[in-house]
N, CA, C and O of each residue as an XYZ file, in Angstrom:
276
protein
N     -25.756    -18.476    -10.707
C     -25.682    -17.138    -11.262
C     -25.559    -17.162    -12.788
O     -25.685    -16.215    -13.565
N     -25.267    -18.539    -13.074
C     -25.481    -18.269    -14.727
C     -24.628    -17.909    -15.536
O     -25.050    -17.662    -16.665
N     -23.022    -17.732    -15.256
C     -22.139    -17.125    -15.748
C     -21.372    -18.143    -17.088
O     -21.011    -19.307    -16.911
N     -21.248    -17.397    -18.385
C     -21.103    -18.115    -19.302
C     -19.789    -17.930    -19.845
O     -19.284    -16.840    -19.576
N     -19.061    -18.771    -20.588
C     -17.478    -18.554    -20.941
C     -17.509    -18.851    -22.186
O     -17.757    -19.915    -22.752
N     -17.004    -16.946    -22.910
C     -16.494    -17.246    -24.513
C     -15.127    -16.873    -24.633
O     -14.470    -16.025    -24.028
N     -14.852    -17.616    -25.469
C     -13.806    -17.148    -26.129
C     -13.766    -16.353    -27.327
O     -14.647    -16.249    -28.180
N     -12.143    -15.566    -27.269
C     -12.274    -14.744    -28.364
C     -11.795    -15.278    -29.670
O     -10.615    -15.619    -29.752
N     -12.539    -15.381    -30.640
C     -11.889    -16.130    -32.529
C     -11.576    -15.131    -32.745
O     -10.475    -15.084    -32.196
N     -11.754    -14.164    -33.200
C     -10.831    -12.909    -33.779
C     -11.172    -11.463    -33.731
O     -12.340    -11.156    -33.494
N     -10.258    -10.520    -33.936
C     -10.608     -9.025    -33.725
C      -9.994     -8.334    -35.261
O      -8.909     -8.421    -35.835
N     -11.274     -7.631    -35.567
C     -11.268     -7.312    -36.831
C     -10.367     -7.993    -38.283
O      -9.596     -7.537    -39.128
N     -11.155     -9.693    -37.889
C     -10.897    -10.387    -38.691
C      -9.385    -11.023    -38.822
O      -9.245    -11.553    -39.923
N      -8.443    -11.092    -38.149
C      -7.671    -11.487    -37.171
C      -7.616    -12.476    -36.445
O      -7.933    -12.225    -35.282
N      -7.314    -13.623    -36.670
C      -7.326    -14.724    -35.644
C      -6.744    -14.536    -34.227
O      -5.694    -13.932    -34.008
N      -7.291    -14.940    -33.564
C      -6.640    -14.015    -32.059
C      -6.774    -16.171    -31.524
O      -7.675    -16.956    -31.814
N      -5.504    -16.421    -30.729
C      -5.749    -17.666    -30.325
C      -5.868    -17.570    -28.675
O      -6.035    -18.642    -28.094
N      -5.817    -16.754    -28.136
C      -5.928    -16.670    -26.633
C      -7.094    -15.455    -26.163
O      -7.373    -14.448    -26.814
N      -7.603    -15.821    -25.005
C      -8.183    -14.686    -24.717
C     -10.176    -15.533    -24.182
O     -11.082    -15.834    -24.961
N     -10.150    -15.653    -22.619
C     -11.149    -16.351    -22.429
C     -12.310    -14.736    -21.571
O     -11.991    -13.695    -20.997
N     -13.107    -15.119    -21.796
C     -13.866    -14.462    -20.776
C     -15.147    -14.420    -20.352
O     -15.938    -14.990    -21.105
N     -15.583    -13.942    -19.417
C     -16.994    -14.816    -18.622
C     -18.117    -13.670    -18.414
O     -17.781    -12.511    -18.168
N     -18.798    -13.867    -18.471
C     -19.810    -12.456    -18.199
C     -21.389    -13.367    -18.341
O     -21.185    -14.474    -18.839
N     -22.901    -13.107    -18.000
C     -24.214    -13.719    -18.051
C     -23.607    -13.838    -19.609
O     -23.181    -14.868    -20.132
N     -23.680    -12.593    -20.166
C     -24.268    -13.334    -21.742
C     -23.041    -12.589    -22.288
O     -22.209    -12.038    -21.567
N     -22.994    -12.640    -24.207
C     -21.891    -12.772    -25.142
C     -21.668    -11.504    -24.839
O     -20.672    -11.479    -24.116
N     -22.237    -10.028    -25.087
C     -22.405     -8.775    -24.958
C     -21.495     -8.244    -23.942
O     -20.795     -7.245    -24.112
N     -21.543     -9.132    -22.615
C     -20.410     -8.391    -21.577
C     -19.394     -9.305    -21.514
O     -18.472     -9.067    -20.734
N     -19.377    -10.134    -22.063
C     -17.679    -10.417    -22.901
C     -17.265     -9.394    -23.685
O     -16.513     -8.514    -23.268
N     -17.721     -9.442    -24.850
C     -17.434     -8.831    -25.575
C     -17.267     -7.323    -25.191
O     -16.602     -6.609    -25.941
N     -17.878     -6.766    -23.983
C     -16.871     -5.527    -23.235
C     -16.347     -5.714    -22.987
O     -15.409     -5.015    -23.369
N     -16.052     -6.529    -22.279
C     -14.532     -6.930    -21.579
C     -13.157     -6.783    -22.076
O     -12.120     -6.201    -21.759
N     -13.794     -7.903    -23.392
C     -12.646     -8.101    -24.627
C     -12.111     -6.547    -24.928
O     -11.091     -6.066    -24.436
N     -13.081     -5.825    -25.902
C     -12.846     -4.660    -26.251
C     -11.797     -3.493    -25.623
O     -10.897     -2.934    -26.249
N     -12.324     -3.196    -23.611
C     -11.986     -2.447    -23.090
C      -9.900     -3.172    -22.800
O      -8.836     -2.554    -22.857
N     -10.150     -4.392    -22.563
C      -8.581     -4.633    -22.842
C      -7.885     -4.732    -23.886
O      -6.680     -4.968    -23.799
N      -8.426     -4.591    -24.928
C      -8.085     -4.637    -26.536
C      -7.533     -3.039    -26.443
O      -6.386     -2.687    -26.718
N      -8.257     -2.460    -26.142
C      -8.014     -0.873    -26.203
C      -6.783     -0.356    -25.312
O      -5.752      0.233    -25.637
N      -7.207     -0.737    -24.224
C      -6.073     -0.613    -23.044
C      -4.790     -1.329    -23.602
O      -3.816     -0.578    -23.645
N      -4.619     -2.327    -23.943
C      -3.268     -3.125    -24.159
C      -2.406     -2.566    -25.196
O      -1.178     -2.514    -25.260
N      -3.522     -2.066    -26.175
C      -2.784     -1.399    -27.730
C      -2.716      0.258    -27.928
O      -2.543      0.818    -29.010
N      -2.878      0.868    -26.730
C      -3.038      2.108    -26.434
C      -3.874      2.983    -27.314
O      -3.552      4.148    -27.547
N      -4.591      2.607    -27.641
C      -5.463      3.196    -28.380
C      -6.950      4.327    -27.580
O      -7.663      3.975    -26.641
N      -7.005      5.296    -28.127
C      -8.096      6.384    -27.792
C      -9.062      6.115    -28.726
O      -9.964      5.969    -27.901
N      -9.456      5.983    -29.483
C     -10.651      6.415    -29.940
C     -10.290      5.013    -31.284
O      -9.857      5.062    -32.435
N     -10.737      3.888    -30.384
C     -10.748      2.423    -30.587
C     -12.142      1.915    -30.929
O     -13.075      1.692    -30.157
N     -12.063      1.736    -32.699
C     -12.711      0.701    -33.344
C     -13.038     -0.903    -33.466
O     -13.233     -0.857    -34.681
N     -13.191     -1.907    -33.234
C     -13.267     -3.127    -33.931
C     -14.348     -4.064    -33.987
O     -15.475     -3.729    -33.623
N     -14.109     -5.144    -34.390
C     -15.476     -6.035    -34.441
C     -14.968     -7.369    -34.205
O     -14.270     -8.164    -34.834
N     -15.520     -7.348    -33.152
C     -15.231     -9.014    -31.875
C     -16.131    -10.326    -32.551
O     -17.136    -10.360    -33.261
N     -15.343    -11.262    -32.026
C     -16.094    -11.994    -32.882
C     -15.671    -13.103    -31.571
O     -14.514    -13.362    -31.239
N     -16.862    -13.642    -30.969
C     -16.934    -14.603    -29.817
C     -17.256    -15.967    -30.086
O     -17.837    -16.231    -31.139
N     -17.004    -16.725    -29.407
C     -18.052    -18.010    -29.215
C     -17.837    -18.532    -28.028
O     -16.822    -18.444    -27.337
N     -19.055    -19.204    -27.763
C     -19.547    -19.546    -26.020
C     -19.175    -20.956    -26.390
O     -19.527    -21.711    -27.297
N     -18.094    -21.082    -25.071
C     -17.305    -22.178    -24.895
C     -17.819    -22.719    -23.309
O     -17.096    -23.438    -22.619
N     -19.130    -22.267    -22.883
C     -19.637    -22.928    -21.538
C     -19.648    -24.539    -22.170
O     -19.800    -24.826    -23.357
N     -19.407    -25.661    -20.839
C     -19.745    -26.981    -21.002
C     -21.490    -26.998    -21.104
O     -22.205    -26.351    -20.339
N     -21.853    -27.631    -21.902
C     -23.182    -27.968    -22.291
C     -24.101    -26.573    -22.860
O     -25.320    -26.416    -22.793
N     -23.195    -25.764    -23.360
C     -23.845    -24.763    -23.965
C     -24.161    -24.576    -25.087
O     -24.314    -25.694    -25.579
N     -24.345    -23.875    -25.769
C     -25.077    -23.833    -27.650
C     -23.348    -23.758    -28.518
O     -23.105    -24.539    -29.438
N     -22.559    -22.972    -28.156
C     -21.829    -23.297    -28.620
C     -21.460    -21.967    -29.810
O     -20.336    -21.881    -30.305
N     -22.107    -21.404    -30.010
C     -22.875    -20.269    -30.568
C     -21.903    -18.967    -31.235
O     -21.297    -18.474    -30.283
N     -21.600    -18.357    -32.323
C     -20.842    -17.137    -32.637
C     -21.674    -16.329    -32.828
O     -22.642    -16.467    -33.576
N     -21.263    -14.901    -31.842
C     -21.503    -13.906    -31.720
C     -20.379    -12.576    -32.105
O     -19.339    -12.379    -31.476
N     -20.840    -11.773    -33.234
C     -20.040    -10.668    -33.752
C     -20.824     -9.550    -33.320
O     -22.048     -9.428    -33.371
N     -19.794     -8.593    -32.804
C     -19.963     -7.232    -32.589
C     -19.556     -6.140    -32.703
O     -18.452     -5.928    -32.201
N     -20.282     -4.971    -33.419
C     -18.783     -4.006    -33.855
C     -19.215     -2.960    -32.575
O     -20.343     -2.690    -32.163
N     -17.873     -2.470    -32.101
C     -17.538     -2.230    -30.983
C     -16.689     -0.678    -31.159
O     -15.659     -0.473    -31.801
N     -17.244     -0.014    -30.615
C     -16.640      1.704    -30.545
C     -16.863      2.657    -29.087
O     -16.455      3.817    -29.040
C-alpha cells in the first residue's frame, strides 16, 4: 500500500522534536500534523507552516514545507 513515514522538524519555524506520521505521500501528513496541532492548542481559525521530512527506510529522505490554514 505504499505508506510513507515523516516526521515533523518544525511548526512555524519552531523546532518541534517529536511527532511521527504516516500517510501515501508528505501532503496527508502534513494534515494530520496540522489537524492535531490545532486540536491540541485549541485553536479556531489555525495558521502555520509544517515543515516535514520522509523518514521511510530506503526513501529520498526529502523536506517538504507547507503553509497550512
Amino acid at each position: 500500500m505504499n505508506t510513507r513515514i515523516f516526521k515533523i522538524i518544525n511548526i512555524d519555524n519552531i523546532p518541534i522534536k517529536k511527532g511521527k506520521y504516516t500517510g501515501r505521500g508528505p501532503l496527508q501528513a502534513a494534515r494530520k500534523a496540522f489537524n492535531k496541532y490545532c486540536v491540541l492548542n485549541n485553536i479556531t481559525d489555525c495558521h502555520c507552516i509544517l515543515t516535514l521530512k520522509e523518514i521511510t527506510p530506503f526513501g529520498s529522505h526529502k523536506k517538504y514545507s507547507y503553509t497550512c490554514s
